[in-house]
C-alpha positions in Angstrom: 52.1 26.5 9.8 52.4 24.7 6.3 50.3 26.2 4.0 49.3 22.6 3.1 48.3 21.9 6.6 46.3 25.0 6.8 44.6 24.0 4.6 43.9 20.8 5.3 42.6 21.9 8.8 39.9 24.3 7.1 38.7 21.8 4.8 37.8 19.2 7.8 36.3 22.2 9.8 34.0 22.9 6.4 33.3 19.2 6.5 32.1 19.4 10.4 29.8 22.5 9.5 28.5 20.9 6.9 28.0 17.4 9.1 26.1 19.8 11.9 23.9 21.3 9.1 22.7 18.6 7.8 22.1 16.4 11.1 20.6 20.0 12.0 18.2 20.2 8.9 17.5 15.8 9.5 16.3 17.1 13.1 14.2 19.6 12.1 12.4 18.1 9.5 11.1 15.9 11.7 10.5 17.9 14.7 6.5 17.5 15.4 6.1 14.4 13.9 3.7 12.2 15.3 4.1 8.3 14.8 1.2 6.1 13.8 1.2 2.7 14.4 -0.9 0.3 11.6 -3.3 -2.1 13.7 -4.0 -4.6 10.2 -6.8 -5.9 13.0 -9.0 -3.1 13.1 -8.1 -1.9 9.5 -9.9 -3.2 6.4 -8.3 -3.6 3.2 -9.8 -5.6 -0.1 -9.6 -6.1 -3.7 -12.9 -6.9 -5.8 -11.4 -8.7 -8.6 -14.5 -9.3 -11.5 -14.5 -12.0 -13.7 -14.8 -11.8 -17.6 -14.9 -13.9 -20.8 -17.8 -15.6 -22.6 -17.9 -18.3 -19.9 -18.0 -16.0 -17.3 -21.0 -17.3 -15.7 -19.1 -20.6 -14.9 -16.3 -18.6 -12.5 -16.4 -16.4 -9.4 -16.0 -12.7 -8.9 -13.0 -12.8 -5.6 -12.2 -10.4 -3.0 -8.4 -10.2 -1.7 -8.2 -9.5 1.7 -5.3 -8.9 3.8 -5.2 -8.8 7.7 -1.6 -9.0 8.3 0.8 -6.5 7.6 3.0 -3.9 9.1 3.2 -0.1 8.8 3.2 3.3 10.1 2.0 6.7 9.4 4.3 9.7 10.2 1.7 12.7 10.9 3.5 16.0 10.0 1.7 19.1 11.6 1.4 20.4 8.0 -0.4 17.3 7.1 0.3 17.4 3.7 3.9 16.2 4.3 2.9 13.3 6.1 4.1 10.0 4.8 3.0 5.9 5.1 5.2 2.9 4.6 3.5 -0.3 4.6 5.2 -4.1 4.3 2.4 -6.5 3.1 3.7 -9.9 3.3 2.2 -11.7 -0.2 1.5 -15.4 1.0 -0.5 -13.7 3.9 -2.9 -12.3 1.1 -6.7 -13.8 2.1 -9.1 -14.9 -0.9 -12.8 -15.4 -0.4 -13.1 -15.0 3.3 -16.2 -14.7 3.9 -17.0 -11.2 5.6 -14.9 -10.2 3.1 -17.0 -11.0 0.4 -20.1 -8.9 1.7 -20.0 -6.3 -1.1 -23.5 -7.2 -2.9 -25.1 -8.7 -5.5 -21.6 -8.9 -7.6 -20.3 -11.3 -4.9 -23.5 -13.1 -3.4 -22.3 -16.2 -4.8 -20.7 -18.8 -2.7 -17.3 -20.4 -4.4 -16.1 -23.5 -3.0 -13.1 -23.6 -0.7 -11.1 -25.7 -3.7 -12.5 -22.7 -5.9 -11.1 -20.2 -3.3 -7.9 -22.4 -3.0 -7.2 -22.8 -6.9 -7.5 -18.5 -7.3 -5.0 -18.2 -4.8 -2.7 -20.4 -6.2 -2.8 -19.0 -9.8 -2.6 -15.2 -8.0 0.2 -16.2 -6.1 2.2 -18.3 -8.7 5.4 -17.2 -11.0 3.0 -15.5 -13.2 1.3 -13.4 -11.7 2.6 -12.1 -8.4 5.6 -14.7 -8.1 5.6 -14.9 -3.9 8.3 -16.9 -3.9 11.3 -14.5 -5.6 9.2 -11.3 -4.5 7.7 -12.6 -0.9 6.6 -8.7 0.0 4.8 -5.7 -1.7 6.0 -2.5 0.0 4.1 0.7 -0.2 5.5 4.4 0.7 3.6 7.6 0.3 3.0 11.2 0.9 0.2 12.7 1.7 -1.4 16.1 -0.7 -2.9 18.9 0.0 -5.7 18.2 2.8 -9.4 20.0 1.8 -11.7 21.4 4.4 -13.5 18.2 4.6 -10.3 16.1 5.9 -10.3 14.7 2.3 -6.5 14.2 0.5 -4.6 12.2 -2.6 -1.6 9.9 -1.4 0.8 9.5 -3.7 2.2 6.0 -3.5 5.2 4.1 -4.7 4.5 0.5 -4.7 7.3 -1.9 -5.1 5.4 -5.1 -6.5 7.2 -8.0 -8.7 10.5 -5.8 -8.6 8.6 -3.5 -9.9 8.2 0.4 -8.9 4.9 1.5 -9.5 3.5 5.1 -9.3 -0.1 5.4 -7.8 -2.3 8.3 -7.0 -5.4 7.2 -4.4 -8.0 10.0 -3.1 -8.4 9.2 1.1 -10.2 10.8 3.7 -8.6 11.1 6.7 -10.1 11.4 10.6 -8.5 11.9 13.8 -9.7 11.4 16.9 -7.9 10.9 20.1 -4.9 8.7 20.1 -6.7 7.0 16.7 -5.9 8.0 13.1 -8.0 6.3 10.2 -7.4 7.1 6.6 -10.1 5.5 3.9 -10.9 5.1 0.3 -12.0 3.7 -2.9 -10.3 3.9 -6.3 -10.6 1.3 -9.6 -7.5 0.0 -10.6 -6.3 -1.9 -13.9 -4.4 -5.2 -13.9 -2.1 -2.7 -16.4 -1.5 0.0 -13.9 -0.3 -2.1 -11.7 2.2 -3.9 -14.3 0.2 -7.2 -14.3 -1.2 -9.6 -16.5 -4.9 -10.8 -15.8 -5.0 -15.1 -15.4 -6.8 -16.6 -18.2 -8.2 -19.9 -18.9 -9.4 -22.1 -21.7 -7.9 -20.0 -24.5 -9.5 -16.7 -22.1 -13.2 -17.9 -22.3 -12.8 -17.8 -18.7 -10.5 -14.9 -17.2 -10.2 -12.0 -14.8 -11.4 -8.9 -15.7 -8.9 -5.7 -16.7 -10.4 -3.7 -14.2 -10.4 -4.2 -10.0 -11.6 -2.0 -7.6 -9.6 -1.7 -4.1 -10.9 -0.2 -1.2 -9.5 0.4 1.8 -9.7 1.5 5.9 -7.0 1.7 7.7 -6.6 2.7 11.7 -3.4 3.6 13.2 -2.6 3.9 17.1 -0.5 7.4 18.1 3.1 6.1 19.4 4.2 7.2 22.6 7.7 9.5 21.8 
């Protein structure tokens, strides 16, 4: 045998021990996973946007809602190297609905379904969240360490106006049964999130820097 072709037949049998090791290592990584399934029904997910500016009192304070989406959660038996990947679809993005807007004395006024009409225009328009060349916002995320009282911090990459943006949320997670729910509140800046807040007349009327975004979500265990 051809020391060339000796060779050569080593290398392709490093190359299939390597191939096995890694489809090995893919296996076992997620051996134990349990697969969540997202039910955007059930969950609950909003962002209280506040209005600012010395004509303040003439706007509204909106809450984005969003009831239709896609996503799973991968449950590792450590939990803290679960994951979530979430597809949120931006012209599905709900403003003012009305159970929505049950957060208080902040929101108790009523705007007008032009009112409720115009925000979503201006939130989904080139400037601001520009549905048309960026028609999704996808989330992915792992989960941290988990405390004694279920409670955790996801770490989320959120691709948003072809953007990547870095977030750290605190959740609290509960299991029972085949149901998994995963909640939490955390303020978030128009800045963080590489946006501009919409302003009007010269920004005597505009959205505040600051937003709050709370969130529930329930997730159905997948049969394997």
């Amino acid at each position: 045998m051809s020391t060339a072709l000796a060779r050569a037949i080593s290398l392709s049998f490093f190359a299939l021990l390597l191939s096995s090791s890694i489809v090995h290592a893919q296996r076992s990584s997620e051996a134990g996973v349990t697969i969540y399934r997202i039910d955007p029904q059930t969950s609950d997910v909003r962002l209280l946007v506040y209005r600012d500016g010395v004509l303040s009192t003439f706007g509204h304070n909106h809450v984005v809602s969003l009831k239709d989406f896609t996503g799973t959660i991968h449950l590792q038996p450590k939990l803290a190297q679960s994951r979530v990947e979430l597809d949120i679809p931006v012209d599905r993005l709900v403003v003012d609905d009305a159970a929505a807007r049950q957060e208080g004395e902040d929101f108790a006024s009523e705007p007008s379904k032009d009112d409720a009409a115009g925000t979503r225009t201006n939130m989904l328009s080139n400037a601001l969240l520009n549905a048309k060349q960026f028609p999704a916002i996808k989330v992915t995320g792992t989960s941290g360490p988990v405390d004694t009282k279920n409670s955790a911090t996801l770490g989320l990459s959120v691709q948003l106006v072809g953007q990547e943006i870095k977030l750290t949320i605190p959740a609290t997670l509960k299991l029972e049964g085949d149901q998994l729910e995963a909640s939490g509140a955390v303020e978030l800046s128009h800045e963080q999130l590489g946006l501009k807040p919409f302003s009007a007349l010269l920004g005597s009327l505009r959205v505040a820097e600051q937003m709050k975004f709370k969130y529930r979500i329930q997730a159905r265990k997948q049969p394997k």
